[in-house]
Each structure stands twice: as structure tokens, then as C-alpha cells.
N, C-alpha and C positions, 0 to 999 in steps of 0.2 A: 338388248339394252340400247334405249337412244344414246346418240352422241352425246360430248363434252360439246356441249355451247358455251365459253367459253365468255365470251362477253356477252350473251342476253342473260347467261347466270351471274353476272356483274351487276346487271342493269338491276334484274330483281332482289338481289345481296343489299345493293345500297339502298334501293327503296324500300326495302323492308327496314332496313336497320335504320333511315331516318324514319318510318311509323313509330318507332320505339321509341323516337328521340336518341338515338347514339350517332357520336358522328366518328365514325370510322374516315382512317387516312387508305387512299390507293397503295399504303404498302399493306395493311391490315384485310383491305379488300385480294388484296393477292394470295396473301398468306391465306386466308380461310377458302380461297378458291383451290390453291395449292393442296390444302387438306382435304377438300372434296374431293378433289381427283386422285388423290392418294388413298383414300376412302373405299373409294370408289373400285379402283385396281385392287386392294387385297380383297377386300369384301368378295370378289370373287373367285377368290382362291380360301379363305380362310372363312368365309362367315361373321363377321362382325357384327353385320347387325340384318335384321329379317328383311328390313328396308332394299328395291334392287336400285331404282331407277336416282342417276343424281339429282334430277329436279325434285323429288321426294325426299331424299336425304337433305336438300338445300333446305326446304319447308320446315320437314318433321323433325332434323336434326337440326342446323344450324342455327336458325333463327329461331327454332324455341329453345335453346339453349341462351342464344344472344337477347331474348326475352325476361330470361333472368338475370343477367348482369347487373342492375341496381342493386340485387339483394346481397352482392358482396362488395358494393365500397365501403372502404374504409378497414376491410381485412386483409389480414398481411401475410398467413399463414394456411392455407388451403390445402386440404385433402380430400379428394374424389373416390372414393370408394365403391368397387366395381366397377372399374374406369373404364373397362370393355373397348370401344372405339375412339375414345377420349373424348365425350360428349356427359358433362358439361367440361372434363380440367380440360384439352386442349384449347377449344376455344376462349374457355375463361381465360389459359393462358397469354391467349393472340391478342385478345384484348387489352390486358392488361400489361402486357410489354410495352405502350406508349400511354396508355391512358392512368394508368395503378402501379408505374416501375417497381416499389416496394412487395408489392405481392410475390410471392412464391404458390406453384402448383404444384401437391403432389399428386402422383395415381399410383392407385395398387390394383392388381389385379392376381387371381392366382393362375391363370391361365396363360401358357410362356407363349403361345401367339398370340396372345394380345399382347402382353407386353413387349413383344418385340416391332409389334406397329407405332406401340408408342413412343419407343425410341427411335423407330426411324422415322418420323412423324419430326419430336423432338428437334433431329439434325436434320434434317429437310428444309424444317420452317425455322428454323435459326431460334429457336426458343431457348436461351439461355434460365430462363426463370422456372424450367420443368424439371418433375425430378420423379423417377418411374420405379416401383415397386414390384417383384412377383414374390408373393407374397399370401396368405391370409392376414385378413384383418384385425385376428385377434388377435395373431403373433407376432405383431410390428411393435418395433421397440424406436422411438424419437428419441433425439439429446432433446426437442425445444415441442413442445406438443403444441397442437393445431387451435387458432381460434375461432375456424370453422371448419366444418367438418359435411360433406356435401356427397346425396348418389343422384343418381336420375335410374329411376326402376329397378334400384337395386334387391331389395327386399320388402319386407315390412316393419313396419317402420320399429315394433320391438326388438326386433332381431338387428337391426341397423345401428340403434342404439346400444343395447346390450355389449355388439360385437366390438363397436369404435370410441366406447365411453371411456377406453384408459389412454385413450392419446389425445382427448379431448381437453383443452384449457380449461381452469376452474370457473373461468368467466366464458367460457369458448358456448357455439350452441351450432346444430343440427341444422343444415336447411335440406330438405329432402326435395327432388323433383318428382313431382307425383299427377299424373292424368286425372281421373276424378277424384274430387273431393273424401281422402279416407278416413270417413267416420268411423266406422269400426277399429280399424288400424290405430286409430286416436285414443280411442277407451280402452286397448289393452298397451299401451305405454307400460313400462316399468315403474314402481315407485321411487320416489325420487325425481320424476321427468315429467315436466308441462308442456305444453303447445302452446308460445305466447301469439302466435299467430298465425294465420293460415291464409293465403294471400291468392288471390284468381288471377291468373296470369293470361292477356290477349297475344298473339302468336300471329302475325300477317300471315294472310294464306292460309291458316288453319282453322279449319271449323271445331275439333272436337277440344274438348277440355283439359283443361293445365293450372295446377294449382304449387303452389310453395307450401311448404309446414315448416313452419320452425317450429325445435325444438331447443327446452334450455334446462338447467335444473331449477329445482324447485326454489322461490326466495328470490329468485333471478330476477332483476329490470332490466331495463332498457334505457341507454343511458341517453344523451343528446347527440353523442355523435353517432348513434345506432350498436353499440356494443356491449355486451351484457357486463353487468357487476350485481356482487353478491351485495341481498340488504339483509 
């Protein structure tokens, strides 16, 4: 495994995330540095993710995760499901610790070594707004259900839906992190479930494809400030 470069993985952190348009602060730049490298350390004992090398993680994982950051302003209530290494909730979390204070991030996973990375992840990076599940996802019980509800390669996307539809807001909707564009995945939805949108996502550094799907129930808009209500 190369070394931790510590500042050329800085240099390319910030210039990525200004192609995005996000302006991350040097504590933000720290904290996601910090998570790589902690990333990076279990990952070699536990497997998290198939990914070895951190300049590869920094690409495939952080900055296409920080590629979709737009698609959750203005949400207050997140759950990552299958949160595996915490890609997208931890960094959604990082980010939104100074940019989205109001948001909260859950993850669930049923796998007790992940979720124990994601609690020492959690207390590491000072994330108060994180909140970590072992669990399945069809057996989670909320007092306040989710207005969005979010995986990155989780499964497909009926199964996604199916399993996290009871802790989903009545106005709440799906945004799934997905590589190529899944048409088929799209036509076997459950009924009841639309796709109002399906979104191409560019990734610095990355050549292969990245796409968003939202999902919402049927009747469902979209309102002005981007958040579903029933018509």
C-alpha cells in the first residue's frame, strides 16, 4: 500500500470539492482526511470496502460521495442504509456539521464490524449529528421517521425500497447511489413507487459513471424548496 500523503491528499481533497462547487473549511478538509486514514487502517483488518489504495478511496469514495451533496439540502433527517464504511452518511455527516447544522445522519448496518468503525469513526471526527444502527433494515423502529432515506450500492433498488418504506416520511423519498444508469432496476419498482428523477452525476478524477434515482410515492411533487408533498 502507498503511503498516507497527507497534504498532496489535501491539495487534491480541496480541488476536487471546489470542481463541485462546495467550499469545504480546513476543519472539514481535516476531518475527511482523518476518515481516510481511518478508512484506510481498518479496511485492512476488516474489509470494508474492495477499494485498497487511499488515493483510490479519496476518488471512488469521497469525492463521489461529496458529488452528491446537493441532492440532500434542505433535509433534516437522513438514513444511509447499508452504511458499510460510511460512504455516503459519514461524509454527508462532515459536511453538514458546518454547512446543514440541522441535519442528522443515521446508518444502519447489520454487520457488528462495520458498525463498530462507524462508531469509532463517529468519536474520532467529533460528529455529534451521527447516529449508528446494527441492525436490519426492516427491523428498525424510529420515534421520528426519515425525509430521506439514502444507500450507495446497496441493493436493488425494489428491495431498497420495499425493505426502508416503513421508516420513510409520508412526503420523505429515496435517493439511491447508483453507477450505471438502472433501467431495469427502474421497471421493477414496486407499485406505489415512481422515479421522479434520475440525475448524472460528474465525480473529479473519475471516469466511469454515477448516477442518483430518486424515488418517491406515487402523487408525489416536488415542491420549491426541493421536498416532496402529497397532491
Amino acid at each position: 500500500m502507498k503511503p498516507f500523503d497527507r497534504d498532496a491528499f489535501a491539495r487534491h481533497l480541496r480541488q476536487g470539492a471546489e470542481e463541485l462547487g462546495l467550499a469545504l473549511s480546513d476543519r472539514q478538509i481535516g476531518q475527511l482526511l482523518d476518515y481516510l486514514a481511518l478508512l484506510s487502517k481498518w479496511n485492512a483488518v476488516y474489509n470494508l470496502t474492495a477499494v485498497r489504495e487511499p488515493q483510490q478511496m479519496l476518488t471512488q469514495h469521497v469525492l463521489d460521495c461529496l458529488a452528491a451533496l446537493p441532492a440532500f439540502a434542505g433535509a433534516r433527517n437522513v438514513l444511509d442504509v447499508g452504511a458499510g464504511g460510511g460512504l455516503p452518511g459519514l461524509v454527508l455527516a462532515t459536511w453538514a456539521s458546518e454547512c446543514q447544522p440541522d441535519l442528522r445522519v443515521s446508518m444502519i448496518d447489520t454487520v457488528h464490524k462495520k458498525t463498530a468503525f462507524l462508531t469509532q469513526a463517529k468519536s474520532e471526527l467529533g460528529l455529534a449529528n451521527v447516529t449508528v444502527y446494527t441492525a436490519r433494515v426492516e427491523t428498525l423502529k424510529v420515534d421520528q421517521p426519515f425525509d430521506v432515506i439514502t444507500s450507495r450500492a446497496f441493493a436493488e433498488l425494489k428491495d431498497f425500497v420495499i425493505w426502508s418504506q416503513h421508516v420513510l416520511a409520508q412526503d420523505g423519498r429515496f435517493i439511491a447511489m447508483k453507477g450505471v444508469e438502472p433501467v431495469d432496476e427502474i421497471s421493477r419498482l414496486p407499485a406505489g413507487w415512481q422515479v421522479s428523477k434520475v440525475q448524472a452525476l460528474h465525480v473529479p478524477g473519475l471516469q466511469a459513471q454515477r448516477h442518483l434515482v430518486f424515488i418517491e410515492r406515487d402523487g408525489q411533487t416536488v415542491n420549491a424548496s426541493g421536498q416532496g408533498e402529497t397532491v
